[in-house]
N, C-alpha and C positions, 0 to 999 in steps of 0.2 A: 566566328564562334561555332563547334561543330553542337548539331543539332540537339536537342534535348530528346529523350526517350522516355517516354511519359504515357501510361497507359491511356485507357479512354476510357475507365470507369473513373481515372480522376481526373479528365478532363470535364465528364459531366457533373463535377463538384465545384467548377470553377468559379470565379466570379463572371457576371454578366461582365459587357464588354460596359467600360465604364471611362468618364473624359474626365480629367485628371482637373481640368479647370474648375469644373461644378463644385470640388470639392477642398479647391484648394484659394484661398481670395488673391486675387493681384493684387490689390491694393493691401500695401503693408501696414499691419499694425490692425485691421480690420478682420476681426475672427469670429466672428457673430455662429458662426456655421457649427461650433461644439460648445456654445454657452450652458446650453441644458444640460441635465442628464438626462435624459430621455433621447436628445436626440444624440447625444454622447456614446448613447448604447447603440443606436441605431449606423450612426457611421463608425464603429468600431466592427460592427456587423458587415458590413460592406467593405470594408478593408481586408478585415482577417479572416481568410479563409484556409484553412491548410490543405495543400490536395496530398489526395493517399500517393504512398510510396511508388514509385512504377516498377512494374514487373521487370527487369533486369536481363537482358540479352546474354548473359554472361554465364558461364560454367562457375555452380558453387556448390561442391560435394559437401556432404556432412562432416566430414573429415578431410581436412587437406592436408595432414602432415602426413596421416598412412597414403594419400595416392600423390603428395611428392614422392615418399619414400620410396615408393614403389616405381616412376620415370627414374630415380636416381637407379635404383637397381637395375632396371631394364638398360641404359645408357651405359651400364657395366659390362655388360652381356651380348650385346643386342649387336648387329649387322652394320658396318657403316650405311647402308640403305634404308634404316630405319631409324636414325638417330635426325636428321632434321622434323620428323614427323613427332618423333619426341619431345623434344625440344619446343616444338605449336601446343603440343598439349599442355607441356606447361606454362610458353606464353598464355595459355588460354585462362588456365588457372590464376597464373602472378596478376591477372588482369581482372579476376570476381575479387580478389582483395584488394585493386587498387592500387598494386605495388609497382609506378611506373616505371623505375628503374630497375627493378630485374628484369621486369616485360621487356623494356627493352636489350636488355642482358641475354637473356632467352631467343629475340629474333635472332642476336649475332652469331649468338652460340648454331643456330638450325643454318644461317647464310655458310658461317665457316664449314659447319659439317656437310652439307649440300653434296651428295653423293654423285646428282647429273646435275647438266647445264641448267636444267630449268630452273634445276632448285634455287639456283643459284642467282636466278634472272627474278624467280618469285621473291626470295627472302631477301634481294637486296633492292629491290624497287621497295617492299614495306620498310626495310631500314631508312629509306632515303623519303619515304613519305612521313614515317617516324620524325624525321630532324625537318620538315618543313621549318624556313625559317632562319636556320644554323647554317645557311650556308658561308657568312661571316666568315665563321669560324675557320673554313680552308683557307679561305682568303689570309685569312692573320697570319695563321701558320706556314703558309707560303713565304710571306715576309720573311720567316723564321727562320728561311732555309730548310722547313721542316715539309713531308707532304705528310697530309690527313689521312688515315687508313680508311679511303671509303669504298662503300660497296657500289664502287663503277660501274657504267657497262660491260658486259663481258661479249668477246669476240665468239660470237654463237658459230661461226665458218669455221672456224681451227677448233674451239673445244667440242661443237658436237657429233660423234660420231657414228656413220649409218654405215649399215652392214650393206653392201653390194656386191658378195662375192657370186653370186647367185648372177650376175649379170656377165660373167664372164664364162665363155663356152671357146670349148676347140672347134679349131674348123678343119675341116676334110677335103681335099685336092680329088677325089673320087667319088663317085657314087655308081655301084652295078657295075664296074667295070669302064665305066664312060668316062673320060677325061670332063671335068668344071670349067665352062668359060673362065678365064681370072680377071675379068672387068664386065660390070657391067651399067647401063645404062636406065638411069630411072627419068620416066616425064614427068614435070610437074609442069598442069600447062601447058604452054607451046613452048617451054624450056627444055632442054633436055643434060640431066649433069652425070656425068660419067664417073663412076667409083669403085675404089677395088673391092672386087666381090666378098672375099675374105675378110677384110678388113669390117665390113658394111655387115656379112653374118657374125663377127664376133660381136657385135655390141648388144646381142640377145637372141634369146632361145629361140620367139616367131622370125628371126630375121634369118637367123642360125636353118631352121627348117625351113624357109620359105626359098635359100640362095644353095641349099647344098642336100635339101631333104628332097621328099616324092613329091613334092609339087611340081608343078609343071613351069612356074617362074627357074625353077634351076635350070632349068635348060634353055628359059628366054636369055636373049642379049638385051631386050629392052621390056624396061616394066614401068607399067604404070601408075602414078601415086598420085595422082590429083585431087580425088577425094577423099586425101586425110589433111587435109586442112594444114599444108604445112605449105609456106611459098617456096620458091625456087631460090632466097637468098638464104630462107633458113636450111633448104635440106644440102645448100653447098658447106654451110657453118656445123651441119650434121658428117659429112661426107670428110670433112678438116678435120674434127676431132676424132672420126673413126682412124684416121692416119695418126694423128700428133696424141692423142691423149688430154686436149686440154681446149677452150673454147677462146677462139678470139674475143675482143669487143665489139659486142655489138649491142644495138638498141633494147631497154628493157621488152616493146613488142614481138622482137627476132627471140630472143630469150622465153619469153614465156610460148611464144607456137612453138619452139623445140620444147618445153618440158611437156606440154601437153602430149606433142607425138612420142618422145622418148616415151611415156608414162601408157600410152595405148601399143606401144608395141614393146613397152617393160624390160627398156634401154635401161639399165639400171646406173652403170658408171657416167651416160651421159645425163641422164636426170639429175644424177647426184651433183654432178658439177652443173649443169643449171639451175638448180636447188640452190648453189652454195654462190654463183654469182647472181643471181639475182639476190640471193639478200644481200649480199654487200650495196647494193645501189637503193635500200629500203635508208630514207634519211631522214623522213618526216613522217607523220601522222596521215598525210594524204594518199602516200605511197605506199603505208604500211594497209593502210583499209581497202586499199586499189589490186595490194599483192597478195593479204591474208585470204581475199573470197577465193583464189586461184592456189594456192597452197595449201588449203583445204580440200578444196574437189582434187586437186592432183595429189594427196600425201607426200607433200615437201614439207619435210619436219624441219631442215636447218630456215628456209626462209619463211616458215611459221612462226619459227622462236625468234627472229629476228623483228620479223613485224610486233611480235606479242612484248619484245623488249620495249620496242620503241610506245607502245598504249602504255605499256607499265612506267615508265619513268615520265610519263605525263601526267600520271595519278596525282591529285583527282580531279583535274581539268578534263584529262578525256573523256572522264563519264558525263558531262556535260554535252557530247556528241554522238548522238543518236545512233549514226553507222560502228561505232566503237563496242556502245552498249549492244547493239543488236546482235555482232559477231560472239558477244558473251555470254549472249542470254539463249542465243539457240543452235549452240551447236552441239551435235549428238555426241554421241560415247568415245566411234571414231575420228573426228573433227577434233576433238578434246585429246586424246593422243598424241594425235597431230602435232598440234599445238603445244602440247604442256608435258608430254609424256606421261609419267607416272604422279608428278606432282600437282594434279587435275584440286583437287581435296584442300589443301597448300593456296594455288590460286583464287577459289570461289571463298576461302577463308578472308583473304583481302581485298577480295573485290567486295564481299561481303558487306565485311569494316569500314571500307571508305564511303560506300553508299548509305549506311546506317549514320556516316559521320555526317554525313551529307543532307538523308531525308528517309529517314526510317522508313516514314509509308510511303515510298515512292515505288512505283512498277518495276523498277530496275532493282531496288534492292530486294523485293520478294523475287524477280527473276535468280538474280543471284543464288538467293537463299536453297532455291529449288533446286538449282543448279549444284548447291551444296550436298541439300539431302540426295541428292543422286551420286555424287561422286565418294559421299560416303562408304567408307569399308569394316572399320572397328570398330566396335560397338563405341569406343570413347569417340570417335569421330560424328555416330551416328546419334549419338546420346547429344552433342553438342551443336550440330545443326537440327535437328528434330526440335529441340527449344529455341533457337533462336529464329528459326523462321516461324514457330507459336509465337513466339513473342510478337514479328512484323505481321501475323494473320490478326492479333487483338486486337493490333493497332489501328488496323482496315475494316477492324469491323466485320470480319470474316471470320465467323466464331467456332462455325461447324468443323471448317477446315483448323481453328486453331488449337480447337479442345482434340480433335485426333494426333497431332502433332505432339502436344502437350502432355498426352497420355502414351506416346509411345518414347518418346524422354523419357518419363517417369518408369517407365516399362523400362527401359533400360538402365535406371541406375540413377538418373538426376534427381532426387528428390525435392529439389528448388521448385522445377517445376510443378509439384503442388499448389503452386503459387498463382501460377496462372491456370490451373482448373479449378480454384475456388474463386479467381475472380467474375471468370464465363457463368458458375453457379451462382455465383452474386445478381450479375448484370440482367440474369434468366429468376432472378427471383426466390433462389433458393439459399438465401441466408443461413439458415440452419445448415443444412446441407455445406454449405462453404466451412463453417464453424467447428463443425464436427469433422469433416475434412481433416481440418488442422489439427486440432484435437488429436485424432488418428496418427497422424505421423509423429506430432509432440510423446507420445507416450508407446511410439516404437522405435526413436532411437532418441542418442544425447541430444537434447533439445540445443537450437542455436537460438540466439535472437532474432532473426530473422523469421521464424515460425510463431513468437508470441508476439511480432509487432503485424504480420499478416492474417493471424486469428483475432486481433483485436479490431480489424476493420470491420466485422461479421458480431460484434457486439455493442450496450451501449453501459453507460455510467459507469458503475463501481469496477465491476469484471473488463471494462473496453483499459479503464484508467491502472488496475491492475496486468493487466496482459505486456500493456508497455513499460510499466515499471520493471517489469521481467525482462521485457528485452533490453532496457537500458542494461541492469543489471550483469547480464548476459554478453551484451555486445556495446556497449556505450560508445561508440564512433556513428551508430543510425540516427540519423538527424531527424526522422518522423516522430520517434516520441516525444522530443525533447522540443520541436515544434508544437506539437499537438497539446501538452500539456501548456506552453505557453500562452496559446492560444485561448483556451479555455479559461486558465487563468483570467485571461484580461477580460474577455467576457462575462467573466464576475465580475471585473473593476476591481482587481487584485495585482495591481498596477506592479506594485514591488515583487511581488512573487514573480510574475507573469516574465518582468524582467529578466530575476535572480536564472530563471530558468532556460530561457533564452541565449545569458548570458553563458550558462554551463557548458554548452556545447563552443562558444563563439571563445572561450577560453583558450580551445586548443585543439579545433578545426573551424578554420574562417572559410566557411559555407557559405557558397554566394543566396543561398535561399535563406538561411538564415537572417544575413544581414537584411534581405530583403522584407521580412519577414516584423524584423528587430525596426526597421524604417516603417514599418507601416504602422507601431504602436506610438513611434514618436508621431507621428502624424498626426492621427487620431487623440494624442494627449495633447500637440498642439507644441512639443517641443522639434522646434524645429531649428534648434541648432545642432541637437541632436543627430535629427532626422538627416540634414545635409552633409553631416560628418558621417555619417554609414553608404549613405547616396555615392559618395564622394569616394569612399573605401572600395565601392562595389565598380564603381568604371575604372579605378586606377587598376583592378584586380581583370575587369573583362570590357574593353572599353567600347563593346558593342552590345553590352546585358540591355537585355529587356526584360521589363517586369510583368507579374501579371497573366502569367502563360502568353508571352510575348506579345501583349496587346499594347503596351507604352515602352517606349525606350526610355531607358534609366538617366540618360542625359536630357532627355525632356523635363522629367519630373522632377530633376535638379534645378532646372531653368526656373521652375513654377516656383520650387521651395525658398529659391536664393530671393525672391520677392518678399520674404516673411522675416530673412534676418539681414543683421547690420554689414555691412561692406568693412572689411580689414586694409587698413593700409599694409605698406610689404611692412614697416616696421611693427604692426599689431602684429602680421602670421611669423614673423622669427619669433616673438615672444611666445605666441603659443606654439610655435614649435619644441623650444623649448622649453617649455612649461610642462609640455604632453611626453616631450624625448626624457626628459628626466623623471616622468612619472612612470615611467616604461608601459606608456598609453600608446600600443603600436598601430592600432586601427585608428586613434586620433592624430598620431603625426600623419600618417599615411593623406590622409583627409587635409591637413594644413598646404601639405605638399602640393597636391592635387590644386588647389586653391592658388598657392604662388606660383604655380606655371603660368598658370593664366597672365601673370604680372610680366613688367618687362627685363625682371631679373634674369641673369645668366643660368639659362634652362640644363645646362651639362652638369652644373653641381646637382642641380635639382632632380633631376633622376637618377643623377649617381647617390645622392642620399633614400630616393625611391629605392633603389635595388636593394640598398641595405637592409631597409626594412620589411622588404618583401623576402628577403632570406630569411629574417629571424621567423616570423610569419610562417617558414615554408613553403613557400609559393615559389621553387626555382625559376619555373616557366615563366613566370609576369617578372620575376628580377631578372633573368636577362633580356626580356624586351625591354626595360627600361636603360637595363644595362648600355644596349644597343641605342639608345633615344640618346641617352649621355653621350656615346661617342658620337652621334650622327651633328648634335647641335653644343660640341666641344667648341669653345672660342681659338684657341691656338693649337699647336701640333703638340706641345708638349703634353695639353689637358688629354688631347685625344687619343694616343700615346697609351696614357696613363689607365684611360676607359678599356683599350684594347688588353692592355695587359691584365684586369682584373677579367674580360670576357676570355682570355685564357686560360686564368688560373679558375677559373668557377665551373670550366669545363674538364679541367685535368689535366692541363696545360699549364704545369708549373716552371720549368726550366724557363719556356717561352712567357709566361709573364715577367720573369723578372728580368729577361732577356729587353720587354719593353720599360720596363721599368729605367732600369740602365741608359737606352735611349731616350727616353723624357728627361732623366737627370744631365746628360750631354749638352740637351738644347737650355733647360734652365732648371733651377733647384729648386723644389716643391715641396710642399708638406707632401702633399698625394702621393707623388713619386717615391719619396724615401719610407714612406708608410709602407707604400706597394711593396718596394726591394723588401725592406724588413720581413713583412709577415708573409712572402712568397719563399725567402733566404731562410726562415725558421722552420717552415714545410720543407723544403725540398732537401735541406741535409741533414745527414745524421752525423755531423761530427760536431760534437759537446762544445768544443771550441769556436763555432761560429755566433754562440751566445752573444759573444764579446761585438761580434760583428752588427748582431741584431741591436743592442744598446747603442752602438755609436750613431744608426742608422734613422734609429729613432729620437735620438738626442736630435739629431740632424735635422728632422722632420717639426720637430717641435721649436728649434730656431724661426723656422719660417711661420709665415702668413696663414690663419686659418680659422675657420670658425669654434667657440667653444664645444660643441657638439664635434667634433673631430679633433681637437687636441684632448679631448676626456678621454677618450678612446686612445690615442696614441697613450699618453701616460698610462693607461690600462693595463696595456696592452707592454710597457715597460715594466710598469711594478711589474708583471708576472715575470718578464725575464729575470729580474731581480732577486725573485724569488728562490726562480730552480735554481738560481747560479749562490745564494745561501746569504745576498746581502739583502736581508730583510731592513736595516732601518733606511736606505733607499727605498725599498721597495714602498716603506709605509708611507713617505715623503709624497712619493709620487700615488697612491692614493689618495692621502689627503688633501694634496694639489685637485686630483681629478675631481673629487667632491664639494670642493671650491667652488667648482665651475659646474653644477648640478648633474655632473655625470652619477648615476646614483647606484652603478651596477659598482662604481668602485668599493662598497663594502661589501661586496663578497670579495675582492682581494685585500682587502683591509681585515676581514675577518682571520682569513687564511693566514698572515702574520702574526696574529695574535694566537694564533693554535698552534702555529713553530714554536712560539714564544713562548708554551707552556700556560696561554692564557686564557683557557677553554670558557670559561665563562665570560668574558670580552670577547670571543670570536663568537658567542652564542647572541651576545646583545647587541653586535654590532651588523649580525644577518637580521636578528628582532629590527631594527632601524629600517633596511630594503625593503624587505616585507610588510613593513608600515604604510612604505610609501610606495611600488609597484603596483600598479595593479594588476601585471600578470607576474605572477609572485610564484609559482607552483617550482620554478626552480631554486628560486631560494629558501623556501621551505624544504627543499631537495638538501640543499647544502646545510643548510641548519641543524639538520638532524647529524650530521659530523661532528657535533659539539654539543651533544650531549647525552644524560642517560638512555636506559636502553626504553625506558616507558616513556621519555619525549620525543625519543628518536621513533619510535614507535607510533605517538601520536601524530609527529610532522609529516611519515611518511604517509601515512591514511593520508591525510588532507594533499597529499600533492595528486596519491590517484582520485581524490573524489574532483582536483583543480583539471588534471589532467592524465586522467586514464592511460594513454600513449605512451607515457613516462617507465620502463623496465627496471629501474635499480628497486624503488620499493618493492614491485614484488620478488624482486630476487633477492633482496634483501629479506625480507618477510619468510621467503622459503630456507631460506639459509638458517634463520632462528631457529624456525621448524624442525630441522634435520639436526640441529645443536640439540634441540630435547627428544631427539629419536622420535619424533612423528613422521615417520616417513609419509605415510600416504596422503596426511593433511600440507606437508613441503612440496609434495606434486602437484596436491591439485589448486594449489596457490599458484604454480606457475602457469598449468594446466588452464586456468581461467585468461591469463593475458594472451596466450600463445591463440585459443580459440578465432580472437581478433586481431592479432597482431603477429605478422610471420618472421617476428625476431631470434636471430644467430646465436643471441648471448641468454636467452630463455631457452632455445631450445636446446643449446649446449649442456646446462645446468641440468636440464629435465632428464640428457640423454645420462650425464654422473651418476646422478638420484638414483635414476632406473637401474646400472649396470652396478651401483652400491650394493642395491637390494635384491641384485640376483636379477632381476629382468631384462635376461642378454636380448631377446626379442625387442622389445619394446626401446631400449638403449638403441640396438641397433635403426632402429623406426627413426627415433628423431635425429641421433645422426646424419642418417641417408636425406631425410628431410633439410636438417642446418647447412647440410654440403649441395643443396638445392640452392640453398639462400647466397652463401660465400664458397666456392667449389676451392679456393684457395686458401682456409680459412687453417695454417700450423696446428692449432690445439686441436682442432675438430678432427682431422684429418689424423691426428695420432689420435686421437680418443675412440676413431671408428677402425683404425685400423686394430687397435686393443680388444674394444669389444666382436670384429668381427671376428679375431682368435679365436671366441671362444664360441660361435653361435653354432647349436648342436646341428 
């Protein structure tokens, strides 16, 4: 689990360190502990605590669609040597919103464009520490026949190249009229190796002047070199290459006393090549920290970047070792050169990240950090370490250093960090002072959510409760108000509100603090079946949470709670499985699931039905770890087969899923398997006629063996072919087959027949039904509003953003009315409002129309440049920008 980032003013909010047993009874049935209300208040007091938001290491400008806009323009323009440095900026960005898949989108794009080697060493070691985990995935694809497009090692010897023309000098058979000895003899020792003198002056300027200039060795036959620290096997390995041009093998010690002396008498062509053969023999981590200290003091850039490959693709193990961190934490300006060349900025950016992933306040990551603000160049560069190493000086406690830091962000353009100089003003007692802070910025520019949920910390009662009502308003994805208000709630014994509010967010971002949050009220109210079905939700999502500002682990205070409720046999948890799967109760199946692992049921179905539901969820990450569980504890080849082929296709590996799918049906015929071919077969072609394909495949899957919770779905997943292919009363059939068997999402394909059917008002009562019975419902009030007028389509659509904010069709819908009664400006700032917190393609698209409607070629062109940030591929966007840049004066 990488580290949490949690200021220290709300750590000093925390709860004391508290033993979970005091409060919880082992002996079941026995609750004496919340009889009262009095003491009911008191241990509700001691559970719920919310701590303030943490101040956020991350780049969050007031506006980030004008400074995408503005990297899209620059990336248009700009030098290939400056477009990987673009590219981090916007990682930088895609990553204060949260947006992990373009962040990761953003590193590829900085590795492909990677101008030198380094670049190229930096941004594909963080792609490759990005996919911790995924290394599966080549594996599979190997199978496939296929290779992964990964960012390998790169051969630093062949691609980087060092100027040494400077190392090459003529040489002269004269000098004054006096004929050159043409051999001469050097002692090393009581050795003595004989070399042609010419040969021996070409390898550099002093050698050049010392064998054929005024010195007085031109005229010796024999010369003395004993104390330059070269032995007499290395200067004959010297002596060979001044003849041949190239170094034999020899021992990494022979190699390193030649670079050193090449390097004091600024042999440049022999350096270079022992530069380039010792790194080839850097293979490990011991070799590379043995070679880097000498690569450095001599400036050998190819076996710098060789050693720096090898730290980097051991990230973040190697930060774990001390000689690794040391070489990164203190080397100079030159050293760093060395090393990185020009992508110094690049580096300390991930060395940064991974230490911060690691242990925010650890020595190594403020080294780092410093290491950042030094190599900083552009004010965007310096604006973004400048806060984030404020942010690791708060954490330490280093307040002086961190309000300067914080203040020269601000100085340059971060405005976030206002954030963290009101919290210093806090900590130092100046409330007011913090308040008016915010205040201050609040009413010099567009106010974010973000600035009324951090001026609310610096108030209390009415104005503290109002502030966050603004930022929900504002920004409704910040989980602090919607906590906080909870919170409060309950400490009135406002039990249902406290919930209701809890639950708003948990609606449609499952917040691990949330649920942690939502488990401590069950607690406290003593429902503790509740309580272990959130518990339960919360390790199958991080199976190493700890509660509490990590003072208990979340699997312990499971252990406590499972003492307070009843034991399920397996055939209780299939009923509430599906009991919960038909109510489209997804954090309760989650929780059922959790529960039958533990039984001695066949554990490959059981996390393959996990993944399902952690997709609908959105939790890519945790569905395919489970993914991955499914295949690891697959009973036969064909189950396993079948697991592999969905961890291809979830990655975008669609050929190659159905590729295993194919082989799963070879060795035996499967629901799973023909499910897979099916809805892998329907993705990946676009020829209309494979419909027929898709029917038979699923007809096929549904012959075989399988639990109801998986043939709802195939039939589902049938009516809809059914559908686009126009044979609706099929289609209906198998609908009402699916809802036979309490699949419950089959009325919204049941509904959709009845609206081909001309039967609007049946499609409208038969989503009224889902909606009934879901309780995450915010999409089928989505769908419901396709069925009917324009003031209930209008009411359904309100209630899907108040279910779930996230959701872009209402407001683009909402704007679109707007624009139908010529409100231009009230259709924008309809969309204007989603887009603030969400950096969606198909809002900003709409936004950039509006704009270029109304004559605002600027502003059109703005969110263009921005949408072509989001999908750089995206046909309509890409002629809509090419349209409006026509016309930009």
């Amino acid at each position: 689990m990488r580290a949490s980032f949690t200021s220290d003013s709300c750590k000093e909010s925390q709860l004391d360190f508290l033993n979970p047993q005091s409060w919880l009874q082992v002996e079941r049935g026995k609750l004496s502990k919340f009889s009262s209300r009095s003491s009911s208040s008191s241990s509700i007091e001691s559970l719920i605590k919310v701590p303030e938001p943490p101040v956020q290491p991350f780049f969050k400008p007031v506006d980030y669609v004008e400074v995408l806009a503005q990297i899209h323009e620059e990336l248009e323009s700009c030098s290939p040597q400056e477009r990987s440095n673009l590219y981090l900026f916007q990682y930088q960005l895609f990553k204060g919103l949260g947006e992990a898949k373009l962040m990761r989108r953003s590193l590829r794009s900085a590795w492909l464009k990677g101008s030198t080697v380094h670049e190229k060493l930096v941004f594909g070691a963080w792609l490759k520490y990005e996919r911790q985990g995924e290394e599966l995935i080549s594996d599979l694809l190997a199978t496939c026949g296929k290779c992964a497009q990964e960012s390998g090692p790169v051969d630093v010897s062949s691609e980087l190249d060092v100027d040494i023309s400077s190392g090459s000098h003529e040489t002269l058979s004269m000098m004054n009229g006096k004929h050159i000895l043409r051999s001469v003899s050097f002692k090393i020792g009581d050795e003595k190796i004989v070399c042609d003198r010419q040969k021996i002056a070409s390898l550099s300027a002093p050698f050049h002047a010392m064998l054929n200039g005024c010195f007085s060795e031109s005229l010796c036959e024999h010369i003395d070199l004993s104390e330059n620290n070269i032995s007499p096997l290395g200067f004959r390995e010297i002596s060979k290459f001044s003849m041949t041009g190239s170094l034999n093998e020899v021992s990494s010690d022979i190699l390193l006393e030649i670079l050193i002396f090449a390097n004091k008498f600024c042999c440049e062509r022999l350096k270079d090549a022992c530069d380039r053969k010792l790194a080839s023999l850097v293979s490990c981590r011991d070799d590379a920290v043995q070679l880097m200290e000498c690569a450095l003091e001599e400036n050998s850039p190819v076996l710098a970047a060789s050693c720096l490959q090898v730290f980097l693709q051991e990230l973040p193990d190697c930060l774990n070792d001390n000689r690794v961190v040391e070489i990164f934490s203190h080397s100079n300006k030159q050293q760093k050169m060395t090393m990185v060349g020009s992508a110094s900025f690049s580096l300390y950016c991930l060395l940064s990240e991974v230490a911060m992933n690691l242990d925010p306040q650890s020595d190594k990551t403020a080294f780092f950090l410093d290491q950042l603000v030094e190599s900083a160049e552009t004010n965007q560069q310096k604006l973004l370490a400048f806060h984030q190493l404020g942010c690791v000086r708060l954490l330490r406690k280093e307040y002086g250093e961190a309000e300067r830091l914080f203040e020269a962000a601000l100085n340059a353009g971060h405005i976030y960090s206002v954030s963290g100089l009101a919290r210093l003003g806090n900590i130092r007692g100046h409330r007011l002072w913090a308040y008016d802070k915010l205040s201050s910025v609040i009413s010099s520019v567009t106010p974010l959510g973000w600035m009324y949920q951090e001026r609310s910390l610096y108030c209390e009662g009415g104005k503290r409760w109002d502030d966050l009502e603004k930022a929900t308003e504002l920004d409704p994805t910040l989980t602090y108000p919607y906590m906080y208000r909870a919170a409060s709630l309950m400490r009135k014994q406002d039990v249902k509100a406290a919930l209701a509010e809890i639950n708003r967010i948990l609606g449609f971002k499952l917040a691990l603090e949330c649920l942690e949050l939502r488990f401590c009220f069950y607690l406290a109210l003593e429902n503790y079946q509740a309580a272990i079905c959130d518990v339960q939700a919360i390790l199958t999502l991080s199976p190493d949470y700890r509660m509490f500002e990590g003072r208990v682990a979340a699997s312990q205070l499971r252990t406590l709670v499972r003492e307070h409720v009843d034991n399920w046999t397996t055939a209780d948890c299939w009923l509430q499985l599906y009991d919960r799967w038909s109510s489209v109760d997804d954090i309760g199946s989650l929780s059922v699931i959790y529960q039958m692992l533990e039984s001695d049921a066949a554990k490959g179905v059981l996390y393959f039905r996990q993944s399902l539901l952690l997709l609908r969820l959105n939790c890519p990450e945790a569905a395919m770890r489970s993914l991955q569980l499914a295949r690891q504890h697959a009973s036969t080849e064909h189950e396993r087969l079948v697991y592999e082929g969905w961890i291809l296709y979830d990655t975008g590996h669609c050929n190659e899923g159905l590729q295993k799918a194919e082989e799963s049906i070879n060795i035996k015929k499967s629901f799973e398997a023909f499910f897979l071919k099916a809805y892998a077969l329907a993705d990946s072609s676009l020829d209309p006629s494979c419909s027929s394909t898709v029917m038979s495949l699923l007809e096929e899957a549904l012959k075989c063996p399988s639990d109801r919770l998986r043939k709802g779905q195939a039939l589902n997943n049938l009516g809809s072919v059914y559908v686009d292919c126009g044979k609706l009363d099929l289609a209906a059939d198998c609908y009402i087959n699916a809802l036979k068997i309490m699949h419950t999402r089959a009325h919204q394909g049941l509904a959709r027949v009845h609206f081909l059917r001309n039967e609007k008002t049946a499609a409208y009562e038969e989503m009224t039904k889902l909606i009934e019975k879901a309780q995450n419902n915010a999409s089928a009030y989505e769908k419901r509003s396709e069925y009917c007028d324009r003031e209930l389509t209008k009411a359904d659509l309100e209630m899907v953003t108040q279910l779930d904010p996230l959701r872009v069709y209402p407001y683009r819908y909402r704007a679109a009315v707007l624009m139908d009664s010529h409100k231009e400006n009230e259709a924008i700032a309809e969309l204007s409002r989603a887009i603030v917190f969400k950096a969606d393609l198909h809002l900003l698209h709409l936004r950039a129309a509006f704009h270029e409607h109304t004559g605002d070629v600027l502003a059109a062109l703005r969110d263009c440049r921005a949408a072509l940030s989001v999908d750089p591929n995206h046909r309509e966007m890409l002629e809509l920008h090419s349209r409006v840049n026509s016309h930009e004066p």
